[in-house]
C-alpha positions in Angstrom: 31.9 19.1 6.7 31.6 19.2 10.5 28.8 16.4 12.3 26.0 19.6 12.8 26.0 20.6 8.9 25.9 16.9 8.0 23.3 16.4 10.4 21.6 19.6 8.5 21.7 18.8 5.1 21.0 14.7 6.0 17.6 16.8 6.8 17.4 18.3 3.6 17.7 14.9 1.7 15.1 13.9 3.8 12.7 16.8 2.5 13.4 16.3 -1.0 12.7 12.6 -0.5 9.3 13.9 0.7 8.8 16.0 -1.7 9.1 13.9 -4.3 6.7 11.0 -2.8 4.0 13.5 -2.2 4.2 14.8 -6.0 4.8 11.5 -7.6 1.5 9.5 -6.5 2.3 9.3 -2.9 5.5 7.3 -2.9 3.7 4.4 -3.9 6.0 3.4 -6.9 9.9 1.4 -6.7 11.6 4.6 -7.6 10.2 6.1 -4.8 11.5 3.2 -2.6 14.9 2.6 -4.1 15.1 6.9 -3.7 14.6 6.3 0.1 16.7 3.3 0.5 20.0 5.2 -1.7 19.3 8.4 0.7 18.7 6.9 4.0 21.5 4.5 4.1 23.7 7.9 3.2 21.9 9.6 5.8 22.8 6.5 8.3 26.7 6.0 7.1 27.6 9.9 7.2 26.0 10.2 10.7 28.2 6.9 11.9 31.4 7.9 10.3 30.8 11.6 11.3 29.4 11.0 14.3 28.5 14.1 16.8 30.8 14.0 20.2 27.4 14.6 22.4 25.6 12.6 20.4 22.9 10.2 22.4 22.7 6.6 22.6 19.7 4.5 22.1 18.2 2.2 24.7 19.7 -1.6 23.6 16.3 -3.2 24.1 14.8 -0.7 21.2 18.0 -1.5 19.4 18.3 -4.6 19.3 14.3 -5.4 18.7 14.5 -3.4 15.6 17.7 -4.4 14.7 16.0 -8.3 15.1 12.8 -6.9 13.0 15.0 -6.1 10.1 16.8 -9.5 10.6 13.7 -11.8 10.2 12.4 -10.2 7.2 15.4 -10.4 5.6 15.5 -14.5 6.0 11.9 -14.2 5.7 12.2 -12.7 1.9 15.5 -15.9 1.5 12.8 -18.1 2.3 9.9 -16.8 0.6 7.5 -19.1 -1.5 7.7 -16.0 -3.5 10.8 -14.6 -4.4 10.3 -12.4 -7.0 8.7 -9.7 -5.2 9.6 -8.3 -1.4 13.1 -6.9 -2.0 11.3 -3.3 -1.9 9.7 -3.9 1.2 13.0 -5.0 2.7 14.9 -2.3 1.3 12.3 0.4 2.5 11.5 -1.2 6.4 15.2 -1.9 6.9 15.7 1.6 5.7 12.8 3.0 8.5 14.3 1.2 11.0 17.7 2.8 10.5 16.2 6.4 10.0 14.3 5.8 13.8 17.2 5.1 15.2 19.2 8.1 13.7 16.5 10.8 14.4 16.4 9.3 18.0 20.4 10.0 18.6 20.2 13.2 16.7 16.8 14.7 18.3 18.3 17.5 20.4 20.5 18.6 17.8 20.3 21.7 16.4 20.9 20.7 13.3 18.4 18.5 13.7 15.9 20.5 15.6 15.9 23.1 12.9 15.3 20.2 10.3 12.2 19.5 12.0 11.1 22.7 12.1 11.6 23.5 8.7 10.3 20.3 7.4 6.5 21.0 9.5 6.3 23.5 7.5 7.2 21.8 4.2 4.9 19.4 5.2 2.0 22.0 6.1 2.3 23.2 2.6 2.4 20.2 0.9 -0.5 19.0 2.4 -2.2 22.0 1.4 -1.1 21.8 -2.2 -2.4 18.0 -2.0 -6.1 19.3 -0.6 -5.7 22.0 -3.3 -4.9 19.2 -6.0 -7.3 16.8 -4.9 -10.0 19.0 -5.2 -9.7 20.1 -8.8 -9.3 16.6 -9.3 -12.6 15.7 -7.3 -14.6 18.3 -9.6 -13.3 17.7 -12.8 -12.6 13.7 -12.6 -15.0 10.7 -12.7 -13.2 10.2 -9.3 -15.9 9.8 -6.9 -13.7 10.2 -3.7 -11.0 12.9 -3.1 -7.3 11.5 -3.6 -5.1 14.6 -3.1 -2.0 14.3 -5.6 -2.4 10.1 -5.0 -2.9 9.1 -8.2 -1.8 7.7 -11.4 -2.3 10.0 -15.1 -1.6 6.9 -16.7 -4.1 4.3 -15.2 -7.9 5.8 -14.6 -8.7 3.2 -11.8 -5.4 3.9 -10.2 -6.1 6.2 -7.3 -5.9 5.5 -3.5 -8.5 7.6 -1.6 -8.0 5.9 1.5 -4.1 6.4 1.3 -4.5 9.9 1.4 -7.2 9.8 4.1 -4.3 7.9 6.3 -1.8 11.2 5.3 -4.8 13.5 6.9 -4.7 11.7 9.6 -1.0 12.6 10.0 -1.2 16.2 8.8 -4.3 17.6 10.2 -2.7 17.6 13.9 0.2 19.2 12.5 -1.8 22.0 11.1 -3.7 22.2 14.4 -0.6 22.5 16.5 0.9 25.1 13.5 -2.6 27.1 14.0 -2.3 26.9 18.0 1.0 28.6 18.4 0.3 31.7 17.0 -1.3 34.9 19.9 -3.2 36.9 17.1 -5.8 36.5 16.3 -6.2 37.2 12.7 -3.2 35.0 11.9 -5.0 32.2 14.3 -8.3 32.6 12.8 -6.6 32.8 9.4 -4.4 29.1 10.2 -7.9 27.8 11.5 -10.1 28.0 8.5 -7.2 25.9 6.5 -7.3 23.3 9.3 -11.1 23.7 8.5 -10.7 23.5 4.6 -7.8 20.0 5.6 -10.7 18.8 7.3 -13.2 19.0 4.7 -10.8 17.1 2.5 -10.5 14.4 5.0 -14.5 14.2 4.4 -14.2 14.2 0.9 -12.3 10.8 1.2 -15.3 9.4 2.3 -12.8 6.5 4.1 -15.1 5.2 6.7 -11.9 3.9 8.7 -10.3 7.0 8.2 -13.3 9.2 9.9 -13.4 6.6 12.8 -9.6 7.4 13.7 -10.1 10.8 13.3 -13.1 10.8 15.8 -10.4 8.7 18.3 -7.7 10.9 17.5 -9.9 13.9 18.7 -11.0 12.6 22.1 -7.0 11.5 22.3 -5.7 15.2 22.2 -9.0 16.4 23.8 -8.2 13.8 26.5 -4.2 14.5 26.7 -4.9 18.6 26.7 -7.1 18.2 29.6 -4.6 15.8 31.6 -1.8 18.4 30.8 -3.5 20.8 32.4 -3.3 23.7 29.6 -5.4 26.6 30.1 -8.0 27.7 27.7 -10.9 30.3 28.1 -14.4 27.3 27.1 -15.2 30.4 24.9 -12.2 30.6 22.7 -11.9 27.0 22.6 -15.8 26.9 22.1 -15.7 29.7 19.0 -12.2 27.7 17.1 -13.9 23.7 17.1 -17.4 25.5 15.8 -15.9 27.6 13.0 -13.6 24.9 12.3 -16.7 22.3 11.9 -18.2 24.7 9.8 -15.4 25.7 7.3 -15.0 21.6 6.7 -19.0 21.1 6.5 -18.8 24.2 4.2 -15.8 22.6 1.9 -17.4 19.6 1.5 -20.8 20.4 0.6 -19.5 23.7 -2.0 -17.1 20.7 -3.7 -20.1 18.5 -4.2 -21.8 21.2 -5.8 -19.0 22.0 -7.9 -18.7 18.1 -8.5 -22.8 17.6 -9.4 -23.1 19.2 -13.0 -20.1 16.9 -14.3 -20.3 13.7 -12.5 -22.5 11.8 -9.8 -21.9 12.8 -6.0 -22.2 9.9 -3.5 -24.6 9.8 -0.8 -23.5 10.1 2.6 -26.5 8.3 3.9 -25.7 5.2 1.5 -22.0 5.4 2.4 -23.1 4.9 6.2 -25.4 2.7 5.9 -23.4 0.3 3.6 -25.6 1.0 0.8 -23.6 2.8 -1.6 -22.6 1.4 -5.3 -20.1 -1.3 -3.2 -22.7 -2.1 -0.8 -21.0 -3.8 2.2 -18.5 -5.1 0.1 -15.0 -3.6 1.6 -16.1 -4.3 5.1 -17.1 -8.4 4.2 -14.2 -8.4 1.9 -11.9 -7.4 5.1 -13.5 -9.7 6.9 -12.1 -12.4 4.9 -8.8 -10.9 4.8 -8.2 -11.3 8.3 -9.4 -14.6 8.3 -8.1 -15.9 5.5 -4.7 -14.0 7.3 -5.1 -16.3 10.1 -5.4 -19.5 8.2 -2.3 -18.8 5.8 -0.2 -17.7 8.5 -0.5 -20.8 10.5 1.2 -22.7 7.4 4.0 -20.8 7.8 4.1 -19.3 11.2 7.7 -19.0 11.8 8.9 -16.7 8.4 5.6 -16.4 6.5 5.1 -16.9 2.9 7.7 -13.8 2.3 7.0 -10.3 1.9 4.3 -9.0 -0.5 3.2 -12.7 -1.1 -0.1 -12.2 0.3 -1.8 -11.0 -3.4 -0.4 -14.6 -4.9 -1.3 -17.2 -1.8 -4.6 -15.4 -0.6 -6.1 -16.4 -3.8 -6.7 -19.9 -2.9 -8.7 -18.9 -0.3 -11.1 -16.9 -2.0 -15.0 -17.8 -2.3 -15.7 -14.6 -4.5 -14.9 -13.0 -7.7 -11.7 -10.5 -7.3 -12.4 -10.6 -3.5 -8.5 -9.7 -3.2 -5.7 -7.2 -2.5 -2.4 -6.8 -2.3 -2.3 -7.0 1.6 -4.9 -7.9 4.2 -5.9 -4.3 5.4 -4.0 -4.9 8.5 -0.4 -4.1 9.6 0.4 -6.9 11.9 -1.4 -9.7 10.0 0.2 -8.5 7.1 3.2 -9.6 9.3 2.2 -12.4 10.4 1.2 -14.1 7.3 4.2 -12.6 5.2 7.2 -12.5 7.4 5.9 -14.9 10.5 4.1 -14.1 14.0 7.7 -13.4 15.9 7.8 -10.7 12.8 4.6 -9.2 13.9 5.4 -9.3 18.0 9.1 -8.0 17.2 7.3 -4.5 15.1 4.8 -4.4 17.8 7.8 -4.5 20.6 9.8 -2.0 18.6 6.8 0.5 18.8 5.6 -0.5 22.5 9.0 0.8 23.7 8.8 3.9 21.7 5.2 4.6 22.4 4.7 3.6 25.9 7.2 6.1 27.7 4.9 9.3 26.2 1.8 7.6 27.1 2.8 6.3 30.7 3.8 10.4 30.9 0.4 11.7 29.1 -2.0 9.4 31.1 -0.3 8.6 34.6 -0.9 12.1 35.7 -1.7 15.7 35.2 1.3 17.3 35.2 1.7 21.3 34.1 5.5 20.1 33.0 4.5 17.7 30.5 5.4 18.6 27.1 2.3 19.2 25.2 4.5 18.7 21.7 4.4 14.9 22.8 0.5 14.5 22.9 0.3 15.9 19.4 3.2 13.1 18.5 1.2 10.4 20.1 -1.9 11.3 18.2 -0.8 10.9 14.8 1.2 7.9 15.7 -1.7 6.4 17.6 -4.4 7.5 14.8 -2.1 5.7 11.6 -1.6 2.9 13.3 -5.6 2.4 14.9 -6.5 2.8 10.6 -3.6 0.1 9.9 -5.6 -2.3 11.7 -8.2 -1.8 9.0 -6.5 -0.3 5.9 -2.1 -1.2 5.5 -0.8 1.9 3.9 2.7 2.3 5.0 3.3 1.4 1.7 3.0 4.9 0.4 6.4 6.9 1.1 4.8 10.1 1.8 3.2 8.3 4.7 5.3 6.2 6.2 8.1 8.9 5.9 7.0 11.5 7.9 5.2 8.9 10.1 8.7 7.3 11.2 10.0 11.1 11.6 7.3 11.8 13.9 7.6 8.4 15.5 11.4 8.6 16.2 10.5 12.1 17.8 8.7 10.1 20.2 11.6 8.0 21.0 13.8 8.4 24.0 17.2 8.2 24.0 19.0 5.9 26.8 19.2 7.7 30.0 22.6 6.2 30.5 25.9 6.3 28.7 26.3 2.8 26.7 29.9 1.2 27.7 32.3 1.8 24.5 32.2 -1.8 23.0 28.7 -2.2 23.4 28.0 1.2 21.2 30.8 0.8 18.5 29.2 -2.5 18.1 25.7 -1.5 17.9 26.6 1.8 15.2 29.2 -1.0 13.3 26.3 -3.3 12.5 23.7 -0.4 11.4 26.6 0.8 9.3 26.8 -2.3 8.0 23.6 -2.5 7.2 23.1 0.6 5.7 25.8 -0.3 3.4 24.2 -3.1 2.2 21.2 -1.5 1.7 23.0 0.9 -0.6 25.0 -1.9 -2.6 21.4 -4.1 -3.2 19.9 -0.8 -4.4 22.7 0.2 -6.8 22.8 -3.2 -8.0 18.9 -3.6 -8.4 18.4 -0.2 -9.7 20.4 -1.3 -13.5 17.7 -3.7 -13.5 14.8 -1.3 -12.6 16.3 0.6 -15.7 15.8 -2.1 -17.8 12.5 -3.6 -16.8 11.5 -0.3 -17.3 12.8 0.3 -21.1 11.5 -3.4 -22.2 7.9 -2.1 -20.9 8.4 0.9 -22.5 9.3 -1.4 -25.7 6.2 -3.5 -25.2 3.7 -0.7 -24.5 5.4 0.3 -28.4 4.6 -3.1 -29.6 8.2 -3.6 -30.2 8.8 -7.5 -29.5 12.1 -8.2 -30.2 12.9 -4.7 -28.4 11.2 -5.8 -25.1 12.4 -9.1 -25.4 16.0 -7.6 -25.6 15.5 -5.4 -22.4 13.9 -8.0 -20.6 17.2 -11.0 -21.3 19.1 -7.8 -19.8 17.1 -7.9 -16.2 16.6 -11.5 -15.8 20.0 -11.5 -13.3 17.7 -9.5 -10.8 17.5 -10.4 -7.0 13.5 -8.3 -7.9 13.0 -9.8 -11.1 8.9 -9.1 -10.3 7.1 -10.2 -14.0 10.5 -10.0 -16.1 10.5 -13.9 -16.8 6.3 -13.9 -17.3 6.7 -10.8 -20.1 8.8 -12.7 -21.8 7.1 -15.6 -22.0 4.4 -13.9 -23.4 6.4 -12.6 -25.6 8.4 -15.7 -26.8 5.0 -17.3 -27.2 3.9 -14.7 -29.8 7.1 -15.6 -31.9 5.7 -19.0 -31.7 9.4 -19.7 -29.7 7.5 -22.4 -27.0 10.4 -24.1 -25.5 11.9 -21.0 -24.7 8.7 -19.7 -23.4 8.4 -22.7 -21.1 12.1 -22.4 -20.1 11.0 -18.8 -19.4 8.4 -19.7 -17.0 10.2 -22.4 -15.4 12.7 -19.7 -14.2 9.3 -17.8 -13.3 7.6 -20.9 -11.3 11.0 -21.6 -9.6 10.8 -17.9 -7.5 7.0 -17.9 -7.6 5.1 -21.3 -7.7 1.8 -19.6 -6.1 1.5 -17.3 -9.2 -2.1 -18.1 -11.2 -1.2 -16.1 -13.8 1.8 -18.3 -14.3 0.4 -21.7 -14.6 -2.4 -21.0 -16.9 0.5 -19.8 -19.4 1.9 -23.0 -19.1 -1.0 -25.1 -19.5 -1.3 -22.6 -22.5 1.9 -23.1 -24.0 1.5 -27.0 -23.4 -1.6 -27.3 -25.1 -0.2 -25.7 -28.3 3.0 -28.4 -27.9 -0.3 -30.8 -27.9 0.9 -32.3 -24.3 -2.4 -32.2 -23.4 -1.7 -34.3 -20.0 0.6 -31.6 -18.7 -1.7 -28.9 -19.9 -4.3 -30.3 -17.7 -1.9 -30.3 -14.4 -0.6 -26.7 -15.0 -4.4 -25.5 -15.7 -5.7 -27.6 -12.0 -2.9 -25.7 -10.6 -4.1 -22.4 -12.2 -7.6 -23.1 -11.2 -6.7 -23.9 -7.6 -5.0 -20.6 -7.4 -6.6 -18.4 -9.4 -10.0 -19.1 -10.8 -11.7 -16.4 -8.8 -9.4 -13.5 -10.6 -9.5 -14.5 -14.2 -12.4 -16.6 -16.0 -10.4 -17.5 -18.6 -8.7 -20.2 -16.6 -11.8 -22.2 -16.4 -12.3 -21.5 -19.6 -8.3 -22.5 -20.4 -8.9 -26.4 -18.3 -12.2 -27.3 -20.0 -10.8 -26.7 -23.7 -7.4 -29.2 -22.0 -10.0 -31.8 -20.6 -11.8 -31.9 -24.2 -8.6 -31.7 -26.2 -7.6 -34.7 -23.3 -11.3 -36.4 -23.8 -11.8 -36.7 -20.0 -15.3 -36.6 -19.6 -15.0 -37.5 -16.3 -13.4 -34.4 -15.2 -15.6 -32.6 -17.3 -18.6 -33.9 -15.3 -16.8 -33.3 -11.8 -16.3 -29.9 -12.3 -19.5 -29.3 -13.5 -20.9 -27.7 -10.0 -17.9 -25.8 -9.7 -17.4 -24.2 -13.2 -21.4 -23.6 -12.8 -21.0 -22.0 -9.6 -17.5 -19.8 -11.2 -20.5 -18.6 -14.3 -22.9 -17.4 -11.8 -20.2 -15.6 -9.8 -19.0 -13.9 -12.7 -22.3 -13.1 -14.1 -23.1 -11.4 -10.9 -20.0 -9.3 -10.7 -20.0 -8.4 -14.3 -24.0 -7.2 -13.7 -22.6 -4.9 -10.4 -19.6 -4.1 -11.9 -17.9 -5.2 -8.7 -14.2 -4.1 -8.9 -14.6 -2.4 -12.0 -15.0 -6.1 -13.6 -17.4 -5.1 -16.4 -14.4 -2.9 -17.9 -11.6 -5.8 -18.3 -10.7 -8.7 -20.2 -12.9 -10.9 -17.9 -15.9 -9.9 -20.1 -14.7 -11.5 -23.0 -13.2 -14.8 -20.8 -16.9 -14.9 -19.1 -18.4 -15.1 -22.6 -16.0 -18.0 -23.6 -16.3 -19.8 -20.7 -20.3 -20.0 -21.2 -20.3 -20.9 -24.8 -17.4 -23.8 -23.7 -19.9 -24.9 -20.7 -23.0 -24.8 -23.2 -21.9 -27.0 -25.1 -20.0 -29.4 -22.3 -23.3 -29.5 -20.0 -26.2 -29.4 -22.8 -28.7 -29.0 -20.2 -28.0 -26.5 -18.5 -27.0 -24.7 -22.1 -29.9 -22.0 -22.1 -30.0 -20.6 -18.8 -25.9 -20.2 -19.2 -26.3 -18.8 -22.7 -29.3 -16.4 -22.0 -27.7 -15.4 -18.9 -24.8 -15.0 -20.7 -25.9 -12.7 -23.7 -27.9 -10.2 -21.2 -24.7 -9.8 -19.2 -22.6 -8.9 -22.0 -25.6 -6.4 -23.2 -25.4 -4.5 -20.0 -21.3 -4.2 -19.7 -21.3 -3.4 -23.2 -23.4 -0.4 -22.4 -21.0 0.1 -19.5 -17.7 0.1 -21.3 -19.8 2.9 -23.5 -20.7 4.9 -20.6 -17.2 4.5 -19.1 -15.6 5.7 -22.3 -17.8 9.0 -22.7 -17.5 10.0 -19.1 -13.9 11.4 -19.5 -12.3 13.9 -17.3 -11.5 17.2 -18.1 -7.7 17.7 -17.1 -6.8 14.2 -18.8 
């Protein structure tokens, strides 16, 4: 196989990989990560051992900046205060990082250029089957927003509107630039009322963020056509942005009146106004974020707490009931707090020198020369990364996929030839890298295997089965809840001092883990060593208590088994202040809270504090009894409004 047909079919890979994220919930699960990491690093070791004779070089300050990236997250995830998740985001950025560079070298090859082409296209229709998707899914789903094909059949809470909003924001240019280079006009009007029918989709997320980067990446290509100087009759141009407002205007309101007769529509006005069902909630709760972002991160400021370890440390921080997430709703404080701030400045280097070339060209002045492919480029770039600043979702493979692609399109390769040592150096390293990349995923992916069959075992009820499956992946270098599913499961076979050994492993990786200490304290209370019980449960508490009322519930049955009444009586303001919380969020069924096992952990909690703080017994009990009234009646509700396609 010669360096052009390897260069092809590396493109192919590439497709399938897309393919695949886009129909299996976006990309956002591990296979869809350890997928890109086993194809990318083949991608990257083929084009280095078959490397094209005219191939280009890349700039060594772009090298060497994402090369330094990749570097610091990797001794960020060493160090991490939580070890036992992270490796996917290393393998996946690492990966990114590699594929920029290789679509950069490779960008005027034909191979390569034909690649592209096909895959706008692939993308175009995908993006159309995911509109087509998401609106049968919008009509005959309890799903109140529009989540193209990113969702979860198993899980009815697991679907990720604003996700998909972010992929619009990548496509709808696309489809824009696919409608603009056709001359007739049937075809043209034909491509526009699909951009229209995309657009009304991008509506149907109601994603506030998402609607404000479309807005910016409109007055961005408006702004970029005009500096071009591209000719285009006001009339034409006049007739295509009307009839393309009206076919989205159209598509959302005929797909709320399809939605209407099965399940409640939303109210723009409230959405606006912040006074929909989650009132202001997501733009407070992303307040804190960042804030509670800043303060973590100046802990660690060098390597962070590790990657992904923001949903365990950002707990501790939390002054409301399930006021988290599993990142801070911003890229590069999402950075900073996980991998350190010369993290964060390194990834905002790395696209600097991509980015600023094509806008210092775009901006500088109007030239009829410029290439006009490059403004649409820079506006998907630009309008992912302004909603990254309010909503991370790189996470999802078929975004950050084709948003590297396009991004390494942007890329310029070095206007100079590299002296030989300096690029046999430079492709040696990547190789090497990509080969470890490929060796960590081979070796990981046995274990994925068998995390996956002791689930499988557990969802069956099967304890010794699970048990089995999960002693076969405790070796992993991304053991993620192996050692805590065990313990739970040791504890059912009454097996303690394996449990605990179990969660020592656990605690050892991940100390900052709530879930993990209160099964301690648990375990220790049944071995009646009621002192230790007590310091595992403060520690659960500490990290935790906002997430999971049971743990208050868990220390005050330690502290009576213990007879401290004086603890009892110092956390009385703060265990009263936890039951109001709760009480509230279970009333709003904030998060969904109403509908899990913090219902029943609320209700124990009160009956424990009734009877610890006998004044204050009827208000918590009364409260207490009209709350569980009302979720009741919620759980009801939630069980009869089923969907109709599963």
């Amino acid at each position: 196989m010669n360096a052009q047909s390897l260069t092809r079919w590396s493109g192919y890979l590439l497709l399938l990989l897309f393919a695949f994220a886009m129909l299996v919930r976006g990309g956002k699960g591990i296979e869809a990560t350890w997928l890109l990491a086993g194809i990318g690093s083949v991608v990257v070791i083929g084009s280095i051992l078959f490397r094209e004779k005219k191939e280009k070089d890349i700039t060594p300050e772009l090298w060497l900046t994402g090369m330094l990236f990749v570097a610091w997250t990797i001794v960020s995830f060493l160090l991490s205060a939580t070890r036992n998740y992270g490796l996917d985001e290393v393998l996946r950025d690492a990966t990114l990082i590699l594929l920029t560079f290789w679509i950069i070298r490779h960008a005027d090859a034909s191979g390569t250029k034909s690649f592209m082409h096909l895959f706008l296209r692939v993308f175009i229709a995908f993006t159309l089957l995911a509109c087509a998707v998401g609106m049968a899914v919008y009509v005959l789903q309890p799903v109140n927003r529009l989540v193209g094909t990113f969702f979860y059949v198993r899980f009815s809470r697991d679907y990720w509107p604003n996700a998909f909003a972010e992929y619009l924001l990548l496509a709808w240019p696309v489809v824009l630039w696919w409608a603009s280079e056709v001359t007739k006009k049937r075809v043209r009007a034909l491509r526009f009322v699909l951009l229209g029918i995309v657009l009304g989709c991008l509506l149907l997320t109601f994603s506030r963020g998402a609607f404000i980067a479309f807005v910016g990446q409109v007055f961005l290509l408006g702004f970029f056509r005009w500096r071009s100087g591209i000719s285009m009759r006001a009339g034409s141009l006049w007739k295509s942005l009307v009839g393309i407002a009206v076919v989205s205007v159209a598509v959302f309101f005929a797909m709320n009146a399809l939605r209407s007769p099965f399940f409640p529509v939303q109210s723009v006005e409230k959405k606006v106004t912040f006074t929909a069902e989650e009132g202001s909630t997501s733009f407070t709760e992303r307040l804190s974020f960042f804030s509670q972002s800043l303060t973590l991160s100046q802990e660690h400021p060098w390597f962070g707490w590790g990657p992904y370890s923001f949903r365990f440390v950002q707990p501790r921080l939390q002054t409301e009931v399930l006021a988290t997430s599993d990142h801070p709703h911003n890229v590069f404080l999402k950075l900073a707090l996980e991998r350190g701030w010369p993290a964060a400045l390194l990834f905002l280097a790395f696209l600097t020198l991509i980015l600023w070339p094509g806008l210092h060209t775009s901006v500088s002045k109007k030239t009829d020369a410029m290439d006009f492919a490059t403004s649409y480029r820079l506006t998907i770039v630009l309008g992912v990364l302004a909603h990254n600043l309010i909503d991370y979702n790189l996470q999802f493979l078929a975004v950050s996929l084709p948003f590297f692609i396009v991004f390494g399109f942007l890329g310029k390769p070095s206007p100079r030839a590299l002296r030989p040592f300096l690029r046999v150096s430079m492709r040696t390293l990547e190789c090497a890298l990509a080969i470890a990349i490929l060796v960590v995923a081979l070796w990981e992916g046995q274990f994925l295997v068998t995390s996956a069959l002791g689930r499988r075992e557990e969802a069956r009820e099967n304890i010794p089965g699970a048990l089995s499956w999960y002693a076969r992946s405790v070796d992993s270098l991304f053991p993620r809840d192996v050692q805590l599913s065990r313990a739970r499961y040791l504890v059912k076979q009454n097996a303690f001092i394996d449990a605990e050994n179990a969660l020592g492993e656990y605690l050892r990786g991940n100390a900052e883990d709530a879930r993990a200490w209160k099964l301690l304290g648990e375990i220790q209370l049944q071995m009646q060593r009621r002192e230790e019980a007590v310091r595992s449960l403060d520690q659960a508490y500490v990290l935790g208590k906002w997430n999971d009322a049971g743990i208050a519930f868990d220390e005050l049955k330690a502290l009576l088994s213990a007879n401290d009444t004086n603890r009892i009586q110092k956390l009385k303001p703060s265990v009263l202040q936890l039951i109001t919380k709760y009480a509230r969020a279970l009333n709003d069924n904030t998060h969904y809270i109403a509908l899990s096992q913090n219902l029943e952990q609320y209700m124990e909690l009160s009956r424990v504090a009734g009877a610890v703080y006998p004044d204050d017994a009827p208000t918590i009990m009364q409260t207490a009894v009209a709350i569980r009234d009302k979720a009741v009646q919620m759980r009801g509700q939630s069980k009869v409004q089923k969907g109709y396609l599963w």
